[in-house]
C-alpha positions as CSV (number, residue, x, y, z in Angstrom):
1,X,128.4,-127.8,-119.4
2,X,127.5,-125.0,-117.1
3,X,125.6,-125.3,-114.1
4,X,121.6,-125.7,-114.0
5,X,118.8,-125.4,-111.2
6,X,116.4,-128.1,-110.0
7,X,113.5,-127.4,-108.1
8,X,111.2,-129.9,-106.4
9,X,107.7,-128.8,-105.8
10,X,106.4,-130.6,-102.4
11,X,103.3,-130.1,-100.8
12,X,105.2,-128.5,-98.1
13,X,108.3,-126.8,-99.6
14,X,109.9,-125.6,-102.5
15,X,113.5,-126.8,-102.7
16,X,115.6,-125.6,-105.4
17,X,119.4,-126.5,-106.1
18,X,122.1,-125.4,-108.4
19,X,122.9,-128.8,-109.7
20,X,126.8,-129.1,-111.5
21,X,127.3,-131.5,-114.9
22,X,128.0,-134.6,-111.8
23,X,125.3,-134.0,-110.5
24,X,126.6,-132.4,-107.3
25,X,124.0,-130.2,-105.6
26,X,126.3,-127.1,-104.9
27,X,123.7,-124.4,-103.1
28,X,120.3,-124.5,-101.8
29,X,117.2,-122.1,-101.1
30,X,113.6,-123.1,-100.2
31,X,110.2,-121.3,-100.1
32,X,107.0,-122.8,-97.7
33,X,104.5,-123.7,-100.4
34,X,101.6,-121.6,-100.8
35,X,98.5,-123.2,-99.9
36,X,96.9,-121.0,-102.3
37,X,98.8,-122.8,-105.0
38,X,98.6,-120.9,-108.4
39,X,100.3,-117.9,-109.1
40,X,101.4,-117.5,-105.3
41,X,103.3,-120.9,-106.4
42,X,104.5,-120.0,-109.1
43,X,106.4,-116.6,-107.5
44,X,107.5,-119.1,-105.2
45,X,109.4,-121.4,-107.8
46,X,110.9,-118.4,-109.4
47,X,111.7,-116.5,-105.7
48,X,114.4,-119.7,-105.2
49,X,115.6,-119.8,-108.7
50,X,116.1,-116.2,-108.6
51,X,117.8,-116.7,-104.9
52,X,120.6,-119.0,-106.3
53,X,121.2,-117.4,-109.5
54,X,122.3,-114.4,-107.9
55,X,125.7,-116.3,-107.2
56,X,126.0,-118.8,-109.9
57,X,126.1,-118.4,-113.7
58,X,122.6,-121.0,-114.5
59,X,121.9,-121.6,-118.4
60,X,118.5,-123.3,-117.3
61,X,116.3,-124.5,-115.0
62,X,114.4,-128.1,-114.2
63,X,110.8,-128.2,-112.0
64,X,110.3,-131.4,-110.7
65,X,106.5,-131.4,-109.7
66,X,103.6,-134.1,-108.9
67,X,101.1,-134.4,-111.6
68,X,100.3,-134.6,-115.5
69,X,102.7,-133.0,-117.9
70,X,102.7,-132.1,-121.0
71,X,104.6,-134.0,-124.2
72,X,106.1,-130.9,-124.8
73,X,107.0,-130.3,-120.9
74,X,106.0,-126.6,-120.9
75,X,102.3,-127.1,-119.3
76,X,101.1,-128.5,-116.1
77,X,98.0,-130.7,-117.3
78,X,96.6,-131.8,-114.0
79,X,98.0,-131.4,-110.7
80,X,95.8,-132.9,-108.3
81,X,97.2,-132.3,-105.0
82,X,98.0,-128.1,-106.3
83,X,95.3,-125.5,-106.2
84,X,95.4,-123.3,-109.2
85,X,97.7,-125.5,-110.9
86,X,95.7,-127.7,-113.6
87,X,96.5,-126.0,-117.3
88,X,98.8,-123.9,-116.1
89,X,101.6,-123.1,-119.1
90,X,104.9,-122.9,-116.7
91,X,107.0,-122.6,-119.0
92,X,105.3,-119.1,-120.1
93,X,104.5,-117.7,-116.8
94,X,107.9,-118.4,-115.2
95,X,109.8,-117.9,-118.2
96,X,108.6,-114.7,-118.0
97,X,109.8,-114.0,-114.2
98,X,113.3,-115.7,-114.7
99,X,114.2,-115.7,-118.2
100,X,115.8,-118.8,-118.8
101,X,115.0,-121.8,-120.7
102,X,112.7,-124.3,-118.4
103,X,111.7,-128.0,-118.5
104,X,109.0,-129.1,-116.4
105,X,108.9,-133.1,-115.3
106,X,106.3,-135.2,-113.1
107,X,108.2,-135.4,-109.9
108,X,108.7,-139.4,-110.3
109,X,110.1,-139.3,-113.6
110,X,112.5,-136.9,-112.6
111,X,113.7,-138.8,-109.4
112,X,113.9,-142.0,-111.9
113,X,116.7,-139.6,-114.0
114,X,118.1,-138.5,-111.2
115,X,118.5,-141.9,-110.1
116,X,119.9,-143.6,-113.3
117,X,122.4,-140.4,-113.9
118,X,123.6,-140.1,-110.5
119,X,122.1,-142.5,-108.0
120,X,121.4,-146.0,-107.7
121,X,121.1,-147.1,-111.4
122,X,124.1,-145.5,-112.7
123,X,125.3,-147.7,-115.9
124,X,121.6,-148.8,-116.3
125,X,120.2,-148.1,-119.5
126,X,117.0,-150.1,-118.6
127,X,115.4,-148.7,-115.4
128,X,112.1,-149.0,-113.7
129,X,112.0,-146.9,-110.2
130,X,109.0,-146.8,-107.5
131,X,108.3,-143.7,-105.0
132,X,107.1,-145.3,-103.0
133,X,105.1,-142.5,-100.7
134,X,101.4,-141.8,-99.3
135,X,100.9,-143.6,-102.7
136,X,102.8,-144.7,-105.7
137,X,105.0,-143.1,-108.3
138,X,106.6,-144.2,-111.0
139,X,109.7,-143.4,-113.7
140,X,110.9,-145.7,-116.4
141,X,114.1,-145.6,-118.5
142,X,114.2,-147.3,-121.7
143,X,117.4,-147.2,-123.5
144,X,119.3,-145.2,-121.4
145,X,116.6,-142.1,-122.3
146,X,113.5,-141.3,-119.8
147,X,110.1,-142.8,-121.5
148,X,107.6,-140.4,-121.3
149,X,104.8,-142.1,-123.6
150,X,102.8,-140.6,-126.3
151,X,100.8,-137.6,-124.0
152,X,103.9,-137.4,-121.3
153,X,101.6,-139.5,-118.8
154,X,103.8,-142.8,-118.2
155,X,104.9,-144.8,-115.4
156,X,101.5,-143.9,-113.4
157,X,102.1,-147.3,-112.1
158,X,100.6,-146.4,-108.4
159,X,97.2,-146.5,-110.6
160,X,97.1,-150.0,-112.4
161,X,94.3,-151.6,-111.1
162,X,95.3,-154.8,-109.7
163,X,92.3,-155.7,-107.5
164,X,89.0,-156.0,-108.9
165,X,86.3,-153.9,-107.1
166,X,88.8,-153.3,-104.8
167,X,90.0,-150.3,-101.9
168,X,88.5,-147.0,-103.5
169,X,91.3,-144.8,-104.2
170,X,92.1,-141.3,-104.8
171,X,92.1,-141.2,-108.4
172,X,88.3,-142.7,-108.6
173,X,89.3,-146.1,-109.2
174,X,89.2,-149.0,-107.4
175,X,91.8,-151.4,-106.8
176,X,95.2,-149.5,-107.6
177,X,98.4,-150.8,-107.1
178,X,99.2,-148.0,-104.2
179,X,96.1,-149.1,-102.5
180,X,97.8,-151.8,-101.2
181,X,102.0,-151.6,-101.5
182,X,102.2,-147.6,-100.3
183,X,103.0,-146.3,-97.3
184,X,99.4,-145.6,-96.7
185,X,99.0,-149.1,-97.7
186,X,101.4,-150.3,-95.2
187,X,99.4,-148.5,-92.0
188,X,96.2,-150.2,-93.4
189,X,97.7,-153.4,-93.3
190,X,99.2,-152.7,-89.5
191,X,95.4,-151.9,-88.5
192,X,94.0,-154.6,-89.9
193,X,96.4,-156.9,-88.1
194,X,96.0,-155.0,-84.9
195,X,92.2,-155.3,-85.2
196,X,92.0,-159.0,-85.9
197,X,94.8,-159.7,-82.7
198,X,94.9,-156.1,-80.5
199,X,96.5,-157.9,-77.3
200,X,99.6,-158.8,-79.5
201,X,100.0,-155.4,-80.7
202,X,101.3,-153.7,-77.3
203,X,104.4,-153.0,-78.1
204,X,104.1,-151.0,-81.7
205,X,101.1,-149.4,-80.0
206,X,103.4,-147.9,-77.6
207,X,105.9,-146.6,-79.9
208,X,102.9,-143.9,-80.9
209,X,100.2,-142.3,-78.5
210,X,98.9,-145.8,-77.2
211,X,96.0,-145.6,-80.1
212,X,95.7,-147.1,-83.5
213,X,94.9,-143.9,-85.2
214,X,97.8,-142.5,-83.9
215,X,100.4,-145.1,-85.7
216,X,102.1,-143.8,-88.0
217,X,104.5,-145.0,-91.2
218,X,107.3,-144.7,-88.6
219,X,106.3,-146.2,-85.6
220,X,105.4,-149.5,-87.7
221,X,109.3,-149.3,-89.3
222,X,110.7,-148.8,-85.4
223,X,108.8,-151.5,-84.3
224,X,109.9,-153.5,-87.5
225,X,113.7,-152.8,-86.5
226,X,113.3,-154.0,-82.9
227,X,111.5,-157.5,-84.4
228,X,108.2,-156.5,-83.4
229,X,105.7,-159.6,-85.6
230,X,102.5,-157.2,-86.1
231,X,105.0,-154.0,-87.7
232,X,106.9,-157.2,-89.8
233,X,103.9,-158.8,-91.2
234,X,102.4,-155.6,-92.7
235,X,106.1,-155.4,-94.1
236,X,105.6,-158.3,-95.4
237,X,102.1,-157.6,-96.8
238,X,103.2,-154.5,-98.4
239,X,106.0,-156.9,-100.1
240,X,103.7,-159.3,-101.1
241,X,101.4,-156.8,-103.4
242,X,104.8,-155.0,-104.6
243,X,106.5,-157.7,-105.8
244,X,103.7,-158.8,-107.3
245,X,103.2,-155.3,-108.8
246,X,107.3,-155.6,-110.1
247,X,106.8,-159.1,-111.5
248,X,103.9,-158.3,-113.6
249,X,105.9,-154.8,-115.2
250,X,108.4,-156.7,-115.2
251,X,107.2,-158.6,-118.5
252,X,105.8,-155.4,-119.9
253,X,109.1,-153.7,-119.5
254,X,112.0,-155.7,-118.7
255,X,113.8,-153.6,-116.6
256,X,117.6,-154.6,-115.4
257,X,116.8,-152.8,-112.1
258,X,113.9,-151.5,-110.0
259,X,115.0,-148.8,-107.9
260,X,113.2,-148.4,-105.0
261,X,112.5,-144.7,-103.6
262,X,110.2,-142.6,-100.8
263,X,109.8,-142.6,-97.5
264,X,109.1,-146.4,-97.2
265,X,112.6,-146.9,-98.5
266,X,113.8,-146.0,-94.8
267,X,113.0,-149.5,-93.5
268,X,115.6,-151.2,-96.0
269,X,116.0,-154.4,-96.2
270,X,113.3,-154.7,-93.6
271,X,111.1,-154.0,-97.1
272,X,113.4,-155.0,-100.0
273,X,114.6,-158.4,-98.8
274,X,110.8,-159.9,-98.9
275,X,109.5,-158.0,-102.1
276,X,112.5,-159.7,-103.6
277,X,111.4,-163.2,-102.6
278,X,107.8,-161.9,-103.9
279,X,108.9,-160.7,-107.1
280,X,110.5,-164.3,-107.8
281,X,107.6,-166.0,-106.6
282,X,105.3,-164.3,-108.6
283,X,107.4,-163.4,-111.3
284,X,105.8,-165.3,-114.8
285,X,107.0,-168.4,-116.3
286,X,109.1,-169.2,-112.9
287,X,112.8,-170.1,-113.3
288,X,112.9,-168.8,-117.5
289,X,111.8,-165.1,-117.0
290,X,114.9,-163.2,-115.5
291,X,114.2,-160.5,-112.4
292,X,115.6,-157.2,-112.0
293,X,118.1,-156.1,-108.9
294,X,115.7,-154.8,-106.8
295,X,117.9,-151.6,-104.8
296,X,117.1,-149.1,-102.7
297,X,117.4,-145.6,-104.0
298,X,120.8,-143.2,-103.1
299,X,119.6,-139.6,-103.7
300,X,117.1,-139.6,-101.0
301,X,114.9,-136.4,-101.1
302,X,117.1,-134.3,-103.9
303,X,116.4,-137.1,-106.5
304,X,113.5,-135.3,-108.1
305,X,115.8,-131.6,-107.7
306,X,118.8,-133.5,-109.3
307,X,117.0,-135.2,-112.2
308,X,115.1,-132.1,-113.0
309,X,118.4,-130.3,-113.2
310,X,119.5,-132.6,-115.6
311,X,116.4,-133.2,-117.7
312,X,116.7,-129.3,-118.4
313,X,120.5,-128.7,-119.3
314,X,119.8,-132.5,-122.0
């Protein structure tokens, strides 16, 4: 089948991949992204596909990028985190500087397809994965094919509301799911607990510059690893809401697994073992409704490069 290019569009790099039928990522290249965003982006996406087709025969190439996409997959609709970006057709304006046949995918869906062909969810034709990140992502396979919806918007699970009048969060809503199971979420929830009991809270303190503004995402998993009660109580917060989340998509969707992905993901079990216990415990109609495996993801950071690659040579 030829070999094909992923390339994940970060708000800090631009990491492209040639990408065999296994899924085996067999070269690399990477741009800084523009801050600019726009057409200084673009140049960038096609500067790395360029770079790795000079040594590999490529029959297409997959962009794996945050935001709204088209039904079609050609257009960026909205990308709210990209200058320049919102409307932009891709497919025509970097079709025209590489000349091969593109396929453009929200960066979550893609890592969900990357996932279920090569990573966690392999032999699972009925998927449900969470990026789990500054906020929420979300990818959903149905069937063994990558749902999309009617407008190419799905799976913005990180944006059901599941708190009335609740935290404010970026999207103008209040309440969202990744206002309280992200990895934002998860330093609010260390805060909070440092506020309410500060002399308890030493040790995690430590691990960073001595200041609660200073914690960050991996101080709290540190302390978490050495047993520290404050960094595994907002652990166990942050389960709390996404196992809740999982029960309730759970009966929408019915997934066999939930893969669980991002840069939470680095705690393990630390995080998966009591959003399991959640998701039973708040799972409807206890004890009759069955639960999904709830795994960690495999691909790591190439999972949105790797599905993308895919999605483009299907």
């Amino acid at each position: 089948m030829g070999f094909s290019i992923g390339v994940d569009v970060g708000g800090t790099k631009v990491l492209g991949g040639v990408v065999n039928e296994h899924g085996t990522v067999l070269a690399h290249a990477r741009r800084d992204t523009p801050r600019q965003g726009g057409s200084a982006l673009t140049q960038a996406i096609a500067d790395v596909a360029l770079e790795l087709m000079k040594d590999y025969d490529v029959s297409c190439v997959g962009i794996s990028a945050a935001g709204f996409v088209s039904s079609d997959r050609k257009t960026m609709l909205a990308s709210p985190n990209i200058a320049g970006w919102n409307g932009v057709n891709l497919d025509k304006e970097l079709g025209a500087l590489i000349g091969l046949p593109l396929v453009i995918e929200n960066d979550a869906n893609a890592a969900a397809w990357g996932e279920a062909r090569f990573g966690a969810g392999i032999n699972e034709d009925h998927l449900m994965m969470l990026t789990i990140g500054t906020g929420i992502g979300g990818g959903v396979v149905v069937n063994g094919q990558l749902y999309r919806g009617a407008f190419g918007v799905a799976a913005e699970f990180g944006h059901m509301r599941v708190v009335p009048d609740g935290h404010l969060c970026g999207c103008g809503g209040r309440g969202c799911f990744e206002q309280y199971a992200s990895g934002n979420a998860l330093l609010r929830h260390a805060r909070e607990a440092i506020s309410a009991s500060p002399e308890v809270a030493r040790n995690l303190l430590a691990l960073g510059d001595g200041t609660v503004a200073g914690l960050t995402g991996k101080h709290i998993t540190d302390a978490a690893r050495q047993g520290d009660a404050v960094a595994l109580a907002a652990f166990n917060t942050t389960a709390q809401w996404l196992g809740a989340g999982i029960a309730s998509l759970s009966v929408v969707l019915d997934p066999a697994c939930v893969v669980i992905g991002g840069g939470v993901i680095d705690a393990g079990e630390i995080l998966l073992a009591p959003t399991r216990v959640a998701v039973e415990r708040y799972m409807p109609f206890a004890g009759k409704h069955p639960s999904p495996r709830i795994i960690a993801a495999e691909l790591g950071n190439e999972a949105g490069l790797v599905g993308a690659a895919d999605l483009a040579r299907a």
